[in-house]
C-alpha positions as CSV (number, residue, x, y, z in Angstrom):
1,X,-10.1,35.5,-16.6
2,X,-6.7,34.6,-15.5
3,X,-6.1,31.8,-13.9
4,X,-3.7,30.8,-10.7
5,X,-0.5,29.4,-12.4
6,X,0.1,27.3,-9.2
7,X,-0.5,23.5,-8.9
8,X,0.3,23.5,-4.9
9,X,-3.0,22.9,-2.8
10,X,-3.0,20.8,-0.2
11,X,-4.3,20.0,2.8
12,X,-2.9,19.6,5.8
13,X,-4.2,17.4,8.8
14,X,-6.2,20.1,10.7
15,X,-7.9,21.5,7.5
16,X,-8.4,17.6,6.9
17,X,-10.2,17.4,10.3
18,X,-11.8,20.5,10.2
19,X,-13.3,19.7,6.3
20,X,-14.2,16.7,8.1
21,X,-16.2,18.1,11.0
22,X,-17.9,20.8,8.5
23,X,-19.5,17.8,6.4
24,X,-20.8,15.6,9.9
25,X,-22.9,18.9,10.5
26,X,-24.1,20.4,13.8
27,X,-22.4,21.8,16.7
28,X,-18.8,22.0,16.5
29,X,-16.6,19.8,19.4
30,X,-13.5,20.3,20.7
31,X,-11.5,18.5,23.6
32,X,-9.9,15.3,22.4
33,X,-11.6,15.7,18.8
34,X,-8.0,15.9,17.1
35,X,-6.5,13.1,18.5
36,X,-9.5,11.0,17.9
37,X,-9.4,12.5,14.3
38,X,-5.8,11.4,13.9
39,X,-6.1,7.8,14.9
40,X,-9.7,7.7,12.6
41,X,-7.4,8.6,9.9
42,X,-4.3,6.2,10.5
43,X,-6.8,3.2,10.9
44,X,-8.2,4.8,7.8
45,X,-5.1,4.9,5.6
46,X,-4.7,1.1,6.5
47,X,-7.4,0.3,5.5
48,X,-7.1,1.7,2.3
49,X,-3.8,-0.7,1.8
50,X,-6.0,-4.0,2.5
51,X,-8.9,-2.9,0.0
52,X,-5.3,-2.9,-3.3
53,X,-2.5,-1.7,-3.9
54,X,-1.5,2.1,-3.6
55,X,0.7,3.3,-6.8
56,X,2.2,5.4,-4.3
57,X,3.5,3.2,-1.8
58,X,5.5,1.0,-4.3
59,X,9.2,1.3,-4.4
60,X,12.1,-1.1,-5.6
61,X,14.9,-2.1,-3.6
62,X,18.2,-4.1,-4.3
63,X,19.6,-6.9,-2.3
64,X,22.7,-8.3,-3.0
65,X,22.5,-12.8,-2.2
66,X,24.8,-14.6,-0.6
67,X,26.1,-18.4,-1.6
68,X,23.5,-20.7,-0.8
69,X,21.0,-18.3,2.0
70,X,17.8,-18.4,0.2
71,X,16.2,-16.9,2.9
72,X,16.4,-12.3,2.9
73,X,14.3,-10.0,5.4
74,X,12.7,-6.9,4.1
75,X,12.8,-4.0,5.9
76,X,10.0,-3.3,8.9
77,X,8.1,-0.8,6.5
78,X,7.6,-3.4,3.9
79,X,4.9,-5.1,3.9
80,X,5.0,-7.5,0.9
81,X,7.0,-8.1,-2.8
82,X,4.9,-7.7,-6.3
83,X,7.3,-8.8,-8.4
84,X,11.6,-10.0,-7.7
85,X,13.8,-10.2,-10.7
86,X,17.6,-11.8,-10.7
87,X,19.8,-9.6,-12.1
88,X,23.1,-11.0,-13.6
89,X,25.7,-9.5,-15.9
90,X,23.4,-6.8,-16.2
91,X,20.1,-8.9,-17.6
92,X,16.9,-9.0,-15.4
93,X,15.1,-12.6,-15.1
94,X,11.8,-12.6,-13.9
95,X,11.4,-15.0,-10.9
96,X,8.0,-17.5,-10.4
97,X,6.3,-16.1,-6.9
98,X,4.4,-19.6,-5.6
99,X,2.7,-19.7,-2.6
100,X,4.5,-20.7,0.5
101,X,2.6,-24.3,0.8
102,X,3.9,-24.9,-2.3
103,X,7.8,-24.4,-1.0
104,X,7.2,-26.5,1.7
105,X,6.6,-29.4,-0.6
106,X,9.8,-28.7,-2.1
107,X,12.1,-31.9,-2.1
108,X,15.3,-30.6,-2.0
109,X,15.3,-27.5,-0.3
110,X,19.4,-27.6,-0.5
111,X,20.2,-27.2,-3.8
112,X,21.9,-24.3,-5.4
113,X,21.9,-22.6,-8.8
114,X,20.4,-20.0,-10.4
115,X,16.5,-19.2,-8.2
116,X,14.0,-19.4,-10.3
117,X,11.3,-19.4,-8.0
118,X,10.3,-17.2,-4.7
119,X,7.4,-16.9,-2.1
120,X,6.7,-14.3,0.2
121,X,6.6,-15.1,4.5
122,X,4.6,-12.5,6.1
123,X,5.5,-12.3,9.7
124,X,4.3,-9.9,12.4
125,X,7.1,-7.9,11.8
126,X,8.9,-7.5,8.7
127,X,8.2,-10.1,5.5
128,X,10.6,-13.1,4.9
129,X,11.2,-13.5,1.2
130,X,12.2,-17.3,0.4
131,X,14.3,-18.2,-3.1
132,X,15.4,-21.4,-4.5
133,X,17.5,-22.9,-5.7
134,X,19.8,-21.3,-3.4
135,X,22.1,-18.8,-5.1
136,X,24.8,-20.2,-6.4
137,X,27.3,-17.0,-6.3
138,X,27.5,-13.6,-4.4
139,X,27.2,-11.3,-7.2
140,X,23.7,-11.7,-8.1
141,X,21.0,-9.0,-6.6
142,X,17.4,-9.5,-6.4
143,X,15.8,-6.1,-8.0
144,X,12.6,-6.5,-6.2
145,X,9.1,-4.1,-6.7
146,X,7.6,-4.3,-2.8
147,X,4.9,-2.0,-1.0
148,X,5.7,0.1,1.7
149,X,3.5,0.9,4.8
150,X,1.6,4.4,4.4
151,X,3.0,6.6,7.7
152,X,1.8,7.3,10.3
153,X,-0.1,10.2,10.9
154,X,1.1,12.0,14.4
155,X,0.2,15.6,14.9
156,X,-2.4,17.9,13.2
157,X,-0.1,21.1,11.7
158,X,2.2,21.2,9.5
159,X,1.9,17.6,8.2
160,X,-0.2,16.1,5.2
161,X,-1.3,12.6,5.1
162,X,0.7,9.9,2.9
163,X,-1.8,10.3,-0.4
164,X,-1.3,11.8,-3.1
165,X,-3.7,15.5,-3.6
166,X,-6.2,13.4,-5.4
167,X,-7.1,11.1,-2.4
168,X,-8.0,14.1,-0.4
169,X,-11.9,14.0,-1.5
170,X,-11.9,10.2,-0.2
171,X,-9.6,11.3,3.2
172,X,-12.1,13.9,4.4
173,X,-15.2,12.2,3.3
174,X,-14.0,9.0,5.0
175,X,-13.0,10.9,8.2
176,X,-16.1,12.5,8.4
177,X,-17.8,8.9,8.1
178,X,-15.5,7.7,11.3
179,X,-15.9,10.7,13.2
180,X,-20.2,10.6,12.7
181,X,-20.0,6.9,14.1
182,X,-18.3,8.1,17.4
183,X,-20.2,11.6,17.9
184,X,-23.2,11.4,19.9
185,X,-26.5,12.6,18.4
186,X,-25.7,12.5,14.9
187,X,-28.8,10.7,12.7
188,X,-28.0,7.0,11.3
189,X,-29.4,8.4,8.0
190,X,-27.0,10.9,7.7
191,X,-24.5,8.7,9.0
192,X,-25.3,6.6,6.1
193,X,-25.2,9.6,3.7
194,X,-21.5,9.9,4.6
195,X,-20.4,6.5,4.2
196,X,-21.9,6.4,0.6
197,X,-20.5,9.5,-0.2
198,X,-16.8,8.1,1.5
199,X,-17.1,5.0,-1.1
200,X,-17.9,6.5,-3.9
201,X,-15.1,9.4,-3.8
202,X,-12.9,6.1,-2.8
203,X,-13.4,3.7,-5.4
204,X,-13.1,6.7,-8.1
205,X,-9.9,7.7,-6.8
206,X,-8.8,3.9,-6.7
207,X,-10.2,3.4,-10.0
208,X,-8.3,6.3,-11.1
209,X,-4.7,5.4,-9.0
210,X,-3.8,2.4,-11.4
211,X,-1.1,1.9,-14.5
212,X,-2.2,3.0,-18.0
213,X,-0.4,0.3,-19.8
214,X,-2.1,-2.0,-22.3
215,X,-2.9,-5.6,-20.9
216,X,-3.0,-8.1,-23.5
217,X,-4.0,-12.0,-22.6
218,X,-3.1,-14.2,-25.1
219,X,-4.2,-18.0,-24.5
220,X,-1.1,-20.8,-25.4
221,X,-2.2,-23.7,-27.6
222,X,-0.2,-27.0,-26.8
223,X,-0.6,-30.6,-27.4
224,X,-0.1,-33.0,-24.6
């Protein structure tokens, strides 16, 4: 038997709503049942970005310092930095992320060089990242891994969710576990049913969305 040849499903919102709706059960409801659906998911995809980090939403941007300002905004969309490097002369150096108690109790917040060290502000708005030393040149950039926001969801056709294909078992199961809490009549034990079916197909596709790469911990011997 021959098979498709294609690797282009997909769902869009409205099949995501309506796959939703299919697994709550019972009489089908209309009226304001999209827009409700829409803001289930946003909240939803949010959600998914406090429980780790989404593969997907990582990017790397450059940002080029400036003589002694240790202090550069990341963009609105960003909401924090995994991992800043110093590029010079065309070598990458790792920089230390420490916690932002631990710059406060810097002495000498002043003094310039090569940074070594950064920590991550994150505002209302858009993160703060904080270096030091403060760079001691302008033709250094900071090569830095950070984690964008997932989009917003805003209208039903002709738009997918920002997940990759194989999040869509966990994106209708979960909407069909928001939209049972907020339709009347529906049993607390099936209610239930959904919400252990919405974590399961979650953690395996967060088990799943994670680097391949070998991790090897090696333990450093020193005297002192």
């Amino acid at each position: 038997m021959a098979t498709s040849g294609t690797y282009n499903f997909n769902l869009d919102i409205d099949e995501v709503i309506q796959e939703a709706t299919e697994m709550i059960g019972g009489e089908q409801t209309l009226g304001h049942t999209p827009q409700s659906a829409r803001r289930s998911i946003n909240l939803m995809l949010n959600d998914w970005q406090n429980r780790g980090i989404l593969l997907w939403k990582t990017y790397t941007t450059a940002v080029t310092v400036s003589t002694s300002l240790g202090t550069y905004d990341l963009s609105s969309s960003t909401t924090d930095a995994l991992q800043i490097n110093l590029r010079r002369d065309s070598t990458d150096i790792e920089l230390q992320r420490i916690s932002f108690e631990e710059y406060l109790n810097i002495p000498n917040k002043t003094q310039t060089g090569r940074p070594t060290q950064f920590t991550v502000k994150r505002d209302l708005a858009n993160p703060k990242i904080y270096v030091w030393p403060l760079p001691d040149n302008t033709t250094d950039t900071l090569q830095i891994e950070a984690i964008r926001q997932v989009e917003d969801v805003n209208k039903s056709a002709d738009q997918n969710a920002d997940s990759p294909v194989r999040f869509l078992p966990a994106l209708t199961c979960g909407l069909s576990y928001y939209l049972s809490m907020k339709r009347t009549g529906i049993p607390m034990d099936r209610i239930a049913m959904l919400k252990q079916n919405y974590e399961e197909k979650l953690a395996r596709a967060l088990d799943e969305d994670k680097e391949r790469a070998s991790l090897l911990i090696k333990p450093r011997y020193r005297y002192v």
